[in-house]
Chimera marker file (.cmm) of the C-alpha trace (Angstrom):
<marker_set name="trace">
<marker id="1" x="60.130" y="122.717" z="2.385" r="1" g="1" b="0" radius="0.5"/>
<marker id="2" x="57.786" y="120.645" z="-0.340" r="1" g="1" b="0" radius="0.5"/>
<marker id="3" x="57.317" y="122.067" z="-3.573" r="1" g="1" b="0" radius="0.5"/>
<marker id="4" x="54.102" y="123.592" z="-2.345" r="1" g="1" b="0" radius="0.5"/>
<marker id="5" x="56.229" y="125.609" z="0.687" r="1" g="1" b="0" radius="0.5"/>
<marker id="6" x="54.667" y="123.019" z="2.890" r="1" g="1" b="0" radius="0.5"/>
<marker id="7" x="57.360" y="122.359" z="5.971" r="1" g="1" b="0" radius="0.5"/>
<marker id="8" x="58.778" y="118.925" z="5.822" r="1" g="1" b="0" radius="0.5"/>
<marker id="9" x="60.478" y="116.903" z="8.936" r="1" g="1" b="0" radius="0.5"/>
<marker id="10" x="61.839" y="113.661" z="8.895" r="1" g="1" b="0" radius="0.5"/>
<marker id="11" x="62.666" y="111.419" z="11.724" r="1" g="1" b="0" radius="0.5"/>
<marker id="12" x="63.211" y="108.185" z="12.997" r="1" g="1" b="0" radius="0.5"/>
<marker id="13" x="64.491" y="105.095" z="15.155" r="1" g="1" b="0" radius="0.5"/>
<marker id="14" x="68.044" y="104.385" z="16.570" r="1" g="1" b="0" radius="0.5"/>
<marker id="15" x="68.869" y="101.370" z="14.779" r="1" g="1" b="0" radius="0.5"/>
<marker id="16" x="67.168" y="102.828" z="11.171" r="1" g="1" b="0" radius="0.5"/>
<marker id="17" x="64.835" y="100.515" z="10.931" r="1" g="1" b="0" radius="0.5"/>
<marker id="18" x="61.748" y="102.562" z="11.353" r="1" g="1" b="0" radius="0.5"/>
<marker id="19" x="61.551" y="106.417" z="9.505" r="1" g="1" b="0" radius="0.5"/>
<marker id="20" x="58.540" y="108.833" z="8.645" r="1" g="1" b="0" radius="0.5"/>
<marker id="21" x="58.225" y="112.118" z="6.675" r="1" g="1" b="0" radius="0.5"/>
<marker id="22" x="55.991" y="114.855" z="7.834" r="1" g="1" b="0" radius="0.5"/>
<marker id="23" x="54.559" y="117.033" z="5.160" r="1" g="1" b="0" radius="0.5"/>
<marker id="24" x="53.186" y="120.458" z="6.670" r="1" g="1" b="0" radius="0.5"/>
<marker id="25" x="52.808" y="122.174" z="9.971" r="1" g="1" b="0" radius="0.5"/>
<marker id="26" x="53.307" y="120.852" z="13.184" r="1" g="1" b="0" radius="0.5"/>
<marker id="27" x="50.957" y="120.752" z="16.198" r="1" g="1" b="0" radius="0.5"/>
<marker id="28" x="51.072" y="121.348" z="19.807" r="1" g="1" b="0" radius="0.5"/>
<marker id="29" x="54.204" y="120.413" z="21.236" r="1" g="1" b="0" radius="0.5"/>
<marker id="30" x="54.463" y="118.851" z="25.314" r="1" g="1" b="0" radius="0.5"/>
<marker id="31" x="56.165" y="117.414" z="27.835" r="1" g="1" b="0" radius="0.5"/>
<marker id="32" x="54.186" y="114.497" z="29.605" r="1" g="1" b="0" radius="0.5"/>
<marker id="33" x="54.713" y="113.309" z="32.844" r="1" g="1" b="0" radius="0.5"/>
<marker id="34" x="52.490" y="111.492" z="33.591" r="1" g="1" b="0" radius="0.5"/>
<marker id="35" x="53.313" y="107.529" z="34.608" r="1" g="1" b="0" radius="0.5"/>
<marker id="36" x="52.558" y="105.929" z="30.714" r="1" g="1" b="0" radius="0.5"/>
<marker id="37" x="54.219" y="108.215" z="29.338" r="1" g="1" b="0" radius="0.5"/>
<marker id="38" x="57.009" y="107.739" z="32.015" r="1" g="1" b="0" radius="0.5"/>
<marker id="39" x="57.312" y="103.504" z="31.339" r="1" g="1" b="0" radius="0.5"/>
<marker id="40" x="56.436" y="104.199" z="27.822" r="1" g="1" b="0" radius="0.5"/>
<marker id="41" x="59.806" y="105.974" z="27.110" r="1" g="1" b="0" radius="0.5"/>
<marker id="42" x="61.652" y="104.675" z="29.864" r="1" g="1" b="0" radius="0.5"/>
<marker id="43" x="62.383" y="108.566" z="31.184" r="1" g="1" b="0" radius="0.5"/>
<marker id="44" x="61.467" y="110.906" z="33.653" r="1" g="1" b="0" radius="0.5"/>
<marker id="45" x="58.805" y="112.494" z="30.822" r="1" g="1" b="0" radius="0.5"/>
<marker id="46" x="57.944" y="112.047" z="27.070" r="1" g="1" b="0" radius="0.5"/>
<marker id="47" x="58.476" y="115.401" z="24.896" r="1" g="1" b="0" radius="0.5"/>
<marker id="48" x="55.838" y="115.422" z="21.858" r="1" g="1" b="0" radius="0.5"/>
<marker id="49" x="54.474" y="116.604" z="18.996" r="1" g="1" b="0" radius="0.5"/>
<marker id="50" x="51.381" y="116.550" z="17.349" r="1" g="1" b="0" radius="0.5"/>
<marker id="51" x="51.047" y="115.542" z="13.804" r="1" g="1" b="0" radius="0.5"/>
<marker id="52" x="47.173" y="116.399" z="13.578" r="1" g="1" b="0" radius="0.5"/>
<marker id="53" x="46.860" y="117.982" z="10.121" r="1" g="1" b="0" radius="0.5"/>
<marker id="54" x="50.048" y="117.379" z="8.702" r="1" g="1" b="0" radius="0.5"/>
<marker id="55" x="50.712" y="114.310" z="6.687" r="1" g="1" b="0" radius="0.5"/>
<marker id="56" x="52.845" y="111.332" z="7.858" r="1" g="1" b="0" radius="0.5"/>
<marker id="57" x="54.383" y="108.583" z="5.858" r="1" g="1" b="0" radius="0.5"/>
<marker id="58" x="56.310" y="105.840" z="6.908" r="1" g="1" b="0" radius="0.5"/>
<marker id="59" x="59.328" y="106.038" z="4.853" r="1" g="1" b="0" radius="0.5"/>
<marker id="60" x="60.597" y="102.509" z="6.029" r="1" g="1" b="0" radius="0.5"/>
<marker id="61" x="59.197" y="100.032" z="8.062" r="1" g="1" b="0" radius="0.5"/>
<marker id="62" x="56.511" y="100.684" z="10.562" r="1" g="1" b="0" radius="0.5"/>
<marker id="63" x="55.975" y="101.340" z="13.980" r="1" g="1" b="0" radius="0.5"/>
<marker id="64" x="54.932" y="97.929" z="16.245" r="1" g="1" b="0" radius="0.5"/>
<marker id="65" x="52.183" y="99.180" z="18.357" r="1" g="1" b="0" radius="0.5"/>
<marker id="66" x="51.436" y="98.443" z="22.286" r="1" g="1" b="0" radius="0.5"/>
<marker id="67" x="47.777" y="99.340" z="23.601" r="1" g="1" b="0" radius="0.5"/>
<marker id="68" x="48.990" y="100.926" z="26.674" r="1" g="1" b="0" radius="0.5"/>
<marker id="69" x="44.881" y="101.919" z="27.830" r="1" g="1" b="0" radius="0.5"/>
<marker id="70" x="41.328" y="101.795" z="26.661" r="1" g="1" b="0" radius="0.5"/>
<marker id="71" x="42.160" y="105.260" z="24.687" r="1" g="1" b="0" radius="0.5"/>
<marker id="72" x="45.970" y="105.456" z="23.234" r="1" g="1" b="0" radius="0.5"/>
<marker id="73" x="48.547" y="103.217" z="21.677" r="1" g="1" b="0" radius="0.5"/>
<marker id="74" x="52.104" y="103.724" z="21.455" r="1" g="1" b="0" radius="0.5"/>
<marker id="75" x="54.228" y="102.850" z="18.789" r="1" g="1" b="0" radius="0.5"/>
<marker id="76" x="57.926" y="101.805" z="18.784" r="1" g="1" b="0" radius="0.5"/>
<marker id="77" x="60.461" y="99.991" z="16.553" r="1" g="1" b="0" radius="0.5"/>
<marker id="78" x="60.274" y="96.861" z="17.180" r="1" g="1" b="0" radius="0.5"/>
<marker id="79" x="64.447" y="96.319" z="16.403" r="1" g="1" b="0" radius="0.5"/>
<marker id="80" x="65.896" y="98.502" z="18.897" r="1" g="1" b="0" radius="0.5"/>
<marker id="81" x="62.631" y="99.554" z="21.064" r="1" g="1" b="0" radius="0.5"/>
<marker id="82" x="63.084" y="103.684" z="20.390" r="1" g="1" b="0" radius="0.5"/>
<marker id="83" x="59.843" y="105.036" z="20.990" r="1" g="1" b="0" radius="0.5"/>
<marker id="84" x="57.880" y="107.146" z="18.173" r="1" g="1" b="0" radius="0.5"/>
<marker id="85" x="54.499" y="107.550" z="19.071" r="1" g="1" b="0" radius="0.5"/>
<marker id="86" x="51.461" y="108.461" z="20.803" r="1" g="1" b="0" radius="0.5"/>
<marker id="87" x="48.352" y="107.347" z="18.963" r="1" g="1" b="0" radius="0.5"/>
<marker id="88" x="45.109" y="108.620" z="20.335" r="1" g="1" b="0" radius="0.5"/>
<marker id="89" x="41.365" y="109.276" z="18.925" r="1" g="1" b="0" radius="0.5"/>
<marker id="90" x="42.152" y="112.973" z="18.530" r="1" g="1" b="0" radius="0.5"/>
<marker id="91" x="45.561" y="112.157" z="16.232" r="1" g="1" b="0" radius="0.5"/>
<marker id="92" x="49.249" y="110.873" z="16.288" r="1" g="1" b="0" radius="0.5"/>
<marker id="93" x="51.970" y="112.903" z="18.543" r="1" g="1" b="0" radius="0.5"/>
<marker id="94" x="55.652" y="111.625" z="17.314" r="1" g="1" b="0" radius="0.5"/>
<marker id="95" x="58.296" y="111.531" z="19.956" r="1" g="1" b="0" radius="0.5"/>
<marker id="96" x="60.452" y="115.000" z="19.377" r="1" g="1" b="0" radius="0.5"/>
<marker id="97" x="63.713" y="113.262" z="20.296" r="1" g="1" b="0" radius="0.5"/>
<marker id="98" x="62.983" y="111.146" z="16.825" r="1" g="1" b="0" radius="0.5"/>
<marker id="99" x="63.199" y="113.930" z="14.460" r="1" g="1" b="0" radius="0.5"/>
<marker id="100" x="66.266" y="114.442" z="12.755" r="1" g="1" b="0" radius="0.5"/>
<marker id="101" x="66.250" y="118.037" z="14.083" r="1" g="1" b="0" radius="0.5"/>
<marker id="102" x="64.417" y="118.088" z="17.362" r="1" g="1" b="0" radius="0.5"/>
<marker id="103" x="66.019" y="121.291" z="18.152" r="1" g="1" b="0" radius="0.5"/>
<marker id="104" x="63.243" y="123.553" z="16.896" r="1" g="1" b="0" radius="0.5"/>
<marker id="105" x="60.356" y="121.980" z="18.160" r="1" g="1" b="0" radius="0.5"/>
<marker id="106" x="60.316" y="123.295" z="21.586" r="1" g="1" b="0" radius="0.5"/>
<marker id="107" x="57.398" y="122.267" z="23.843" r="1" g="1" b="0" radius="0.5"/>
<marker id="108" x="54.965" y="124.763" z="25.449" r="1" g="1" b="0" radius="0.5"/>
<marker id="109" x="53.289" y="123.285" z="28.140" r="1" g="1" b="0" radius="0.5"/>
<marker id="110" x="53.533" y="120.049" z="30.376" r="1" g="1" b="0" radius="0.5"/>
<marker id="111" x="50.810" y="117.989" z="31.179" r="1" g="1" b="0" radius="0.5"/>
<marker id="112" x="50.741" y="114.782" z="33.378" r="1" g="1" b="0" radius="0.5"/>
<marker id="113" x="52.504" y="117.155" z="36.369" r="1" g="1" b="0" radius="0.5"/>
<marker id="114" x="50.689" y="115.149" z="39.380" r="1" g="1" b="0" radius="0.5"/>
<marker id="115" x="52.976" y="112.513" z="38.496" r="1" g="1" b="0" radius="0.5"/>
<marker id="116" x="56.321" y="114.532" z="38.089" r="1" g="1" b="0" radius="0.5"/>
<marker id="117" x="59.447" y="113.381" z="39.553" r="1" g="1" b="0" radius="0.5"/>
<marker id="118" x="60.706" y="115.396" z="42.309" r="1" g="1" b="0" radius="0.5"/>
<marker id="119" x="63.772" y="115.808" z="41.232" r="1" g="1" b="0" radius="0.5"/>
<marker id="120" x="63.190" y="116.710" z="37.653" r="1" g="1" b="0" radius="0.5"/>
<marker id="121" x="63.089" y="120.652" z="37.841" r="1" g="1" b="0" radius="0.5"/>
<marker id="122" x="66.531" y="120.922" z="39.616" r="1" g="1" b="0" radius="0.5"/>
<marker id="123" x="68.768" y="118.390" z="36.800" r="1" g="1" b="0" radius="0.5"/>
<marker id="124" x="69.295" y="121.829" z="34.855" r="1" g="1" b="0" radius="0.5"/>
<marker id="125" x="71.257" y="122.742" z="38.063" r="1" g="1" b="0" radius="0.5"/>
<marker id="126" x="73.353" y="119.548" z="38.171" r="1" g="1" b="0" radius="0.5"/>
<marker id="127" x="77.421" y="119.864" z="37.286" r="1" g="1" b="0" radius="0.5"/>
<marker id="128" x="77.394" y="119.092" z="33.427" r="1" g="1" b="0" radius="0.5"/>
<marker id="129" x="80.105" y="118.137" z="31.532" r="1" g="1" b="0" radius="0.5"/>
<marker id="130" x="80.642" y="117.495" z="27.697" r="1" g="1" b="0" radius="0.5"/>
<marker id="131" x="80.604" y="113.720" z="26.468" r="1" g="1" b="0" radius="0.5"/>
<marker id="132" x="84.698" y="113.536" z="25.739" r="1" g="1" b="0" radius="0.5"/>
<marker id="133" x="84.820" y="115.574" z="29.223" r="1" g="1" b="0" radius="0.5"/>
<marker id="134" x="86.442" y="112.570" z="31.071" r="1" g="1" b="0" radius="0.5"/>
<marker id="135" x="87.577" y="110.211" z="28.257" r="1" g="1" b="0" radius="0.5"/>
<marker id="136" x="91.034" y="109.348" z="30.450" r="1" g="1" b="0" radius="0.5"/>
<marker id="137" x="88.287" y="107.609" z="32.761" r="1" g="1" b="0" radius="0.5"/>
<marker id="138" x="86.437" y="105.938" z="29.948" r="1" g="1" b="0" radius="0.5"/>
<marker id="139" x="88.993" y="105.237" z="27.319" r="1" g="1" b="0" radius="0.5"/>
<marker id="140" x="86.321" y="103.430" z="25.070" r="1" g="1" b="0" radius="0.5"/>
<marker id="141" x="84.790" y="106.883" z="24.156" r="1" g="1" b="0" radius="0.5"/>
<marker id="142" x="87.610" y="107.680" z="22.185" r="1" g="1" b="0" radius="0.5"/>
<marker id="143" x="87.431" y="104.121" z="20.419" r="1" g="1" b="0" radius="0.5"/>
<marker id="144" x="83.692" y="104.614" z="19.814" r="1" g="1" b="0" radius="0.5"/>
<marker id="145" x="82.146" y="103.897" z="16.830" r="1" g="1" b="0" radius="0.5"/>
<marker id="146" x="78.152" y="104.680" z="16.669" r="1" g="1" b="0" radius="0.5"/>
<marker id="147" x="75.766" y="101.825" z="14.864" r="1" g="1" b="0" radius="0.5"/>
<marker id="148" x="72.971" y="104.899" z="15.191" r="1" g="1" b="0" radius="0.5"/>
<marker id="149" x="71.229" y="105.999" z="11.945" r="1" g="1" b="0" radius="0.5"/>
<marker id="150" x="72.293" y="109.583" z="11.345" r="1" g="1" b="0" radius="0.5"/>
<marker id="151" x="69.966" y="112.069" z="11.477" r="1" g="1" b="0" radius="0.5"/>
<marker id="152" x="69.512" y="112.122" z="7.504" r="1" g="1" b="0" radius="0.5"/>
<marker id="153" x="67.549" y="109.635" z="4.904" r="1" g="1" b="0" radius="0.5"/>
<marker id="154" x="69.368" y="106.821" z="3.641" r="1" g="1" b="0" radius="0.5"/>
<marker id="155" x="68.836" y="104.625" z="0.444" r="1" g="1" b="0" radius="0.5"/>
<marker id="156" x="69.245" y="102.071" z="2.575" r="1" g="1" b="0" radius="0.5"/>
<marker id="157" x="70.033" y="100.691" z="6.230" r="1" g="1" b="0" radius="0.5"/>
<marker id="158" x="72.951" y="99.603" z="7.425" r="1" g="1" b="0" radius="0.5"/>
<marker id="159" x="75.016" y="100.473" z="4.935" r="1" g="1" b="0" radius="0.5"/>
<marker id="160" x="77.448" y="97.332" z="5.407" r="1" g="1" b="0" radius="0.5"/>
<marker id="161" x="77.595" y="94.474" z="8.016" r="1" g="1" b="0" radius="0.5"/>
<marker id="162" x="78.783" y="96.075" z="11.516" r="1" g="1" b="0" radius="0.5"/>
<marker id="163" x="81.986" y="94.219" z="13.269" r="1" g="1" b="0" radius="0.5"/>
<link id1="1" id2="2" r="1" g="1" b="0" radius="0.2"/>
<link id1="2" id2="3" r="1" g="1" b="0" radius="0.2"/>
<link id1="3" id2="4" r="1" g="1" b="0" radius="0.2"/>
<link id1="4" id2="5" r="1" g="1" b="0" radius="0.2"/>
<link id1="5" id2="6" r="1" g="1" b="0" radius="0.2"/>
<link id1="6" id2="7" r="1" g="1" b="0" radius="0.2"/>
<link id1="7" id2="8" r="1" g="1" b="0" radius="0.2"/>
<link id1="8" id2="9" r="1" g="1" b="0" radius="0.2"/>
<link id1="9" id2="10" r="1" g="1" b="0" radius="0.2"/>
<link id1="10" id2="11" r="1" g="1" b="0" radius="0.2"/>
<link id1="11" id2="12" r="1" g="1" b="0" radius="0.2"/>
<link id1="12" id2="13" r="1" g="1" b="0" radius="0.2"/>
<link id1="13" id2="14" r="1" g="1" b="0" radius="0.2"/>
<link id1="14" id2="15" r="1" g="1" b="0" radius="0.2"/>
<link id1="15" id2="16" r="1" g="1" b="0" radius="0.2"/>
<link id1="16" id2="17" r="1" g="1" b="0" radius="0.2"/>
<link id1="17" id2="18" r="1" g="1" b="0" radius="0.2"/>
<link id1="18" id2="19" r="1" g="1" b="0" radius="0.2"/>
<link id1="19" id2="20" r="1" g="1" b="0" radius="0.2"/>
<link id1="20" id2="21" r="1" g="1" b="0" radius="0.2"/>
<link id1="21" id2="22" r="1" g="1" b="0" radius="0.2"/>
<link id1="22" id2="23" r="1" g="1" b="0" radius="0.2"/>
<link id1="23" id2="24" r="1" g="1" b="0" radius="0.2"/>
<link id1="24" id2="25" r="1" g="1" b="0" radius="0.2"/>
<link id1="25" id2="26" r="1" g="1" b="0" radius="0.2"/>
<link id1="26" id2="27" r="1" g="1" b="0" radius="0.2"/>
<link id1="27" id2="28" r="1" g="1" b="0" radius="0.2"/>
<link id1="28" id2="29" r="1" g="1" b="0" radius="0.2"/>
<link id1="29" id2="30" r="1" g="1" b="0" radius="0.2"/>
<link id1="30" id2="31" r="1" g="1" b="0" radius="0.2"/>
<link id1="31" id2="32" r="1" g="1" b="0" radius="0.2"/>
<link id1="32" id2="33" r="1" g="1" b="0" radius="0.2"/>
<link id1="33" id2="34" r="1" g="1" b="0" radius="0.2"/>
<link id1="34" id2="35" r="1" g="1" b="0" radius="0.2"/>
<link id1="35" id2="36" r="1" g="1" b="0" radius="0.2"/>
<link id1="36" id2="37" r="1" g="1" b="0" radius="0.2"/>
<link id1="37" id2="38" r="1" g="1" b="0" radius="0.2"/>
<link id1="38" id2="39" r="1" g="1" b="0" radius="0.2"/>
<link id1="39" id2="40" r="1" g="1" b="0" radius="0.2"/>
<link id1="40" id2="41" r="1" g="1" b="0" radius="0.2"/>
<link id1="41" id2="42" r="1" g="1" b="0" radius="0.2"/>
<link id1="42" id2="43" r="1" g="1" b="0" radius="0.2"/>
<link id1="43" id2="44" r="1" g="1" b="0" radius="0.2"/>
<link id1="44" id2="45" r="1" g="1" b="0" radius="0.2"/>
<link id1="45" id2="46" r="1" g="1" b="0" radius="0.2"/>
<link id1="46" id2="47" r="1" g="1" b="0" radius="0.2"/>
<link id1="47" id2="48" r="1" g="1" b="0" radius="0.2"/>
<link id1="48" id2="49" r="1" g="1" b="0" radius="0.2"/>
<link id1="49" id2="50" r="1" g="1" b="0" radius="0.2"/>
<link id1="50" id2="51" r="1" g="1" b="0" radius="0.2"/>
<link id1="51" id2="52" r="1" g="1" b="0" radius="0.2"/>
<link id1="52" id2="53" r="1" g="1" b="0" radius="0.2"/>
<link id1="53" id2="54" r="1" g="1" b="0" radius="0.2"/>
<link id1="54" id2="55" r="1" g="1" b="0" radius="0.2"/>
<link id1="55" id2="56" r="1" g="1" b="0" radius="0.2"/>
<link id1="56" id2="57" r="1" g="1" b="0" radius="0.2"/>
<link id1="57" id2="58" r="1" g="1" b="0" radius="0.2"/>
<link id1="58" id2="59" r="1" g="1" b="0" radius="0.2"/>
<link id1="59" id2="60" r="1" g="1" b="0" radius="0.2"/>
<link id1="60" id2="61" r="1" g="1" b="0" radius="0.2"/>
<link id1="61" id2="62" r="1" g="1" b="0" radius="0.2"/>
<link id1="62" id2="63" r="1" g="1" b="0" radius="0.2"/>
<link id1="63" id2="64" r="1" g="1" b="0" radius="0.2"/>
<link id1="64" id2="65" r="1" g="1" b="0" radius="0.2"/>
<link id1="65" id2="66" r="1" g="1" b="0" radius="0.2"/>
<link id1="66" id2="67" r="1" g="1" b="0" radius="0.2"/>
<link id1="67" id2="68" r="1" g="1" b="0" radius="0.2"/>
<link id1="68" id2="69" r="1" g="1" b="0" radius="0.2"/>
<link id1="69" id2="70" r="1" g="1" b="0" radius="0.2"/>
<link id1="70" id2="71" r="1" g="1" b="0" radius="0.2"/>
<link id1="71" id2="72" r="1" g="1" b="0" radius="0.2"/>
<link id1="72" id2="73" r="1" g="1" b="0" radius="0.2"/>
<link id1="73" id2="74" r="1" g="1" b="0" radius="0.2"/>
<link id1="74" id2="75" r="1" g="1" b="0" radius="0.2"/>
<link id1="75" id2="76" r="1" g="1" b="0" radius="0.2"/>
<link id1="76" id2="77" r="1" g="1" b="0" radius="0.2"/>
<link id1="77" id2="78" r="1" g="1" b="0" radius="0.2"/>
<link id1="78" id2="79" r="1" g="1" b="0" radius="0.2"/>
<link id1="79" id2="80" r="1" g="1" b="0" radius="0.2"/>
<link id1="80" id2="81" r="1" g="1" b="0" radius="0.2"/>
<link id1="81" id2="82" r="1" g="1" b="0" radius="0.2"/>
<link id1="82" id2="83" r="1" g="1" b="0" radius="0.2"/>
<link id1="83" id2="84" r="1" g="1" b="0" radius="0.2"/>
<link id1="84" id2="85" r="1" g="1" b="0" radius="0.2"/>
<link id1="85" id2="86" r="1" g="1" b="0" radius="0.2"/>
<link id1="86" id2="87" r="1" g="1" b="0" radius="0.2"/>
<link id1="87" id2="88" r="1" g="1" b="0" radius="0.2"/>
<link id1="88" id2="89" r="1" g="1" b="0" radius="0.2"/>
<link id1="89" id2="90" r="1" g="1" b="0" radius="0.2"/>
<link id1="90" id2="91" r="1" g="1" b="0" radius="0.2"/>
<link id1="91" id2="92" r="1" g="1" b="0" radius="0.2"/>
<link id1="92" id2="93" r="1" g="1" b="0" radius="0.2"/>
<link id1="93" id2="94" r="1" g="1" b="0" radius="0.2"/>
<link id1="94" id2="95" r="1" g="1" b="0" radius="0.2"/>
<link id1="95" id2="96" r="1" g="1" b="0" radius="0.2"/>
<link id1="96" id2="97" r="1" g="1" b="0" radius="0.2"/>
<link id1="97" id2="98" r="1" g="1" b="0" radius="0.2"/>
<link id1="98" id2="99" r="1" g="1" b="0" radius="0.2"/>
<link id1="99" id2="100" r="1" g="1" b="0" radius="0.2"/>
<link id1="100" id2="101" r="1" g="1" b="0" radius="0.2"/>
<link id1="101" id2="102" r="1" g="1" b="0" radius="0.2"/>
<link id1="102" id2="103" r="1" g="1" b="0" radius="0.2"/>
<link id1="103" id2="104" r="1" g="1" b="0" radius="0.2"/>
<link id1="104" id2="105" r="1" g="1" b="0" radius="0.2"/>
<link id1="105" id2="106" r="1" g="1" b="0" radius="0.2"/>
<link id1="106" id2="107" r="1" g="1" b="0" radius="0.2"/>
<link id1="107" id2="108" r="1" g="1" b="0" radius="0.2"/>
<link id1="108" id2="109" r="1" g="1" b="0" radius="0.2"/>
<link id1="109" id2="110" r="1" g="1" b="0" radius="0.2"/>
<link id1="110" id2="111" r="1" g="1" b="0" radius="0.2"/>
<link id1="111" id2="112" r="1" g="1" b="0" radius="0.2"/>
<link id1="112" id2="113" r="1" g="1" b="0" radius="0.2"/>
<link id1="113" id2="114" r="1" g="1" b="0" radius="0.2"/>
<link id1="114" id2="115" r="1" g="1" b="0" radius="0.2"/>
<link id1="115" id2="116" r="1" g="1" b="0" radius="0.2"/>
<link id1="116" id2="117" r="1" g="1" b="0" radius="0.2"/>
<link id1="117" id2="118" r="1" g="1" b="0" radius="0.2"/>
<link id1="118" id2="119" r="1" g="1" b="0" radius="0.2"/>
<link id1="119" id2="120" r="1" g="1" b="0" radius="0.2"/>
<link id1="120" id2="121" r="1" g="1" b="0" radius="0.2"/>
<link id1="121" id2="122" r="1" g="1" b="0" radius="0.2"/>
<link id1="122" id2="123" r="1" g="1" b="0" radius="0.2"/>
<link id1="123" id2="124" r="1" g="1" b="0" radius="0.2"/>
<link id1="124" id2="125" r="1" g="1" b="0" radius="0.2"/>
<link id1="125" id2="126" r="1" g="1" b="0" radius="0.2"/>
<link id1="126" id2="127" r="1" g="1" b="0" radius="0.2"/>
<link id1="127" id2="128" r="1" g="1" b="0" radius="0.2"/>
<link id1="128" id2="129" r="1" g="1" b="0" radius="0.2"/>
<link id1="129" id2="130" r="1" g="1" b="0" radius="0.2"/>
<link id1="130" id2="131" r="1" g="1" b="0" radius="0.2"/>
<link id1="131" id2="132" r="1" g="1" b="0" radius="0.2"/>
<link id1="132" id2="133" r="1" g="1" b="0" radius="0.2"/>
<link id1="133" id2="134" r="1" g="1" b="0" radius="0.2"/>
<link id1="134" id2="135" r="1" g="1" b="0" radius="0.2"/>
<link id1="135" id2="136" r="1" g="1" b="0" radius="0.2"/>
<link id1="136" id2="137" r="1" g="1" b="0" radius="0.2"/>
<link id1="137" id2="138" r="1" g="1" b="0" radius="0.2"/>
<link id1="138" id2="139" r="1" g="1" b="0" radius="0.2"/>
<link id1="139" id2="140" r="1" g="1" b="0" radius="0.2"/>
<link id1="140" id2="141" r="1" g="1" b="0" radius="0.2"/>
<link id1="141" id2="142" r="1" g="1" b="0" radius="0.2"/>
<link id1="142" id2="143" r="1" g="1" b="0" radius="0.2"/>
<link id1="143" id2="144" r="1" g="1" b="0" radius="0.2"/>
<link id1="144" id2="145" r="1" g="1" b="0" radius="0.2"/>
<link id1="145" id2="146" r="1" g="1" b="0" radius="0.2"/>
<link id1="146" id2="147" r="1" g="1" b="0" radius="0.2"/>
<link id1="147" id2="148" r="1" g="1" b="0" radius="0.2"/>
<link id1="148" id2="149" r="1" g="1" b="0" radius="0.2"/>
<link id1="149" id2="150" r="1" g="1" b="0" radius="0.2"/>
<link id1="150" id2="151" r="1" g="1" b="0" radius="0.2"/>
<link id1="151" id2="152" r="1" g="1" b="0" radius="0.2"/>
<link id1="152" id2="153" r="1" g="1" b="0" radius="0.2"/>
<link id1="153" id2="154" r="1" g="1" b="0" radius="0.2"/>
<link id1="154" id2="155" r="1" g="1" b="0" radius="0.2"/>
<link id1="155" id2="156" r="1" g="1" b="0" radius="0.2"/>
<link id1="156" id2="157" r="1" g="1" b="0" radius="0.2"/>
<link id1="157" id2="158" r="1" g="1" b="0" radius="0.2"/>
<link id1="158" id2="159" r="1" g="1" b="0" radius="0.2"/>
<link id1="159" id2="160" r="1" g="1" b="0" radius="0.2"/>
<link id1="160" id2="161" r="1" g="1" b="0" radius="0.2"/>
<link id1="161" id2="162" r="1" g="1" b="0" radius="0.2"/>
<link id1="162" id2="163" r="1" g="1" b="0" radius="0.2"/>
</marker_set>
């Protein structure tokens, strides 16, 4: 919360490059299906949010911007191509998969369904399994080390040269 009790998110880009700060309350939140949104995020849909009415800064860097039609642009970093947002004349939607803590923003509706893929509805009923699930078949996992930005600020980004 701000010192006015104002909610605040904060969000941002794989690589760390790009991050924003949203002062106050969120809008609608979606799932869009539709085929933009689908090339635009490289995914079966695009879950997100409206900013209309809150603020938004850019706390580093900015988004690069690609007119993707007559009415909307969508912004991404340019570094590691994450995609953040939706720009339109009625506002800015931010991907929710950006935020820190996209666990709260649920969406409510979907729109774009005439283009849904088929399949989509029935992945909840797929066999899941836990990322370390099957590390004896992918030994690398337990070698990993993530380059991602954590889902904090930083004073800066990277911290130190990666190997």
């Amino acid at each position: 919360m701000s010192l006015d009790n104002r909610p605040v998110y904060t969000g941002g880009c794989q690589c760390g490059a790009v991050r924003f700060r949203v002062e106050g309350a969120l809008g609608d939140a979606s799932v869009c299906h539709c085929r933009m949104c689908q090339k635009a995020s490289g995914n079966f849909y695009l879950p997100l949010v409206s900013v209309r009415g809150a603020r938004l800064d850019w706390t580093r860097g900015e988004p690069k911007r690609f007119r993707s039609s007559s009415a909307a642009w969508r912004g991404f970093c340019a570094e590691c191509g994450t995609p953040l947002t939706f720009e339109a004349p009625d506002g800015i939607a931010l991907a929710i998969a950006a935020f820190d803590d996209p666990a709260g923003i649920a969406p409510t509706i979907q729109w774009g369904v005439e283009a849904k893929l088929p399949y989509v509805d029935a992945i909840s009923k797929l066999p899941s399994e836990e990322t370390m699930g099957d590390v004896s078949s992918a030994p690398y996992l337990a070698e990993l080390v993530s380059y991602q930005h954590p889902d904090h600020d930083t004073d800066q980004w990277p911290p130190e040269e990666k190997p």
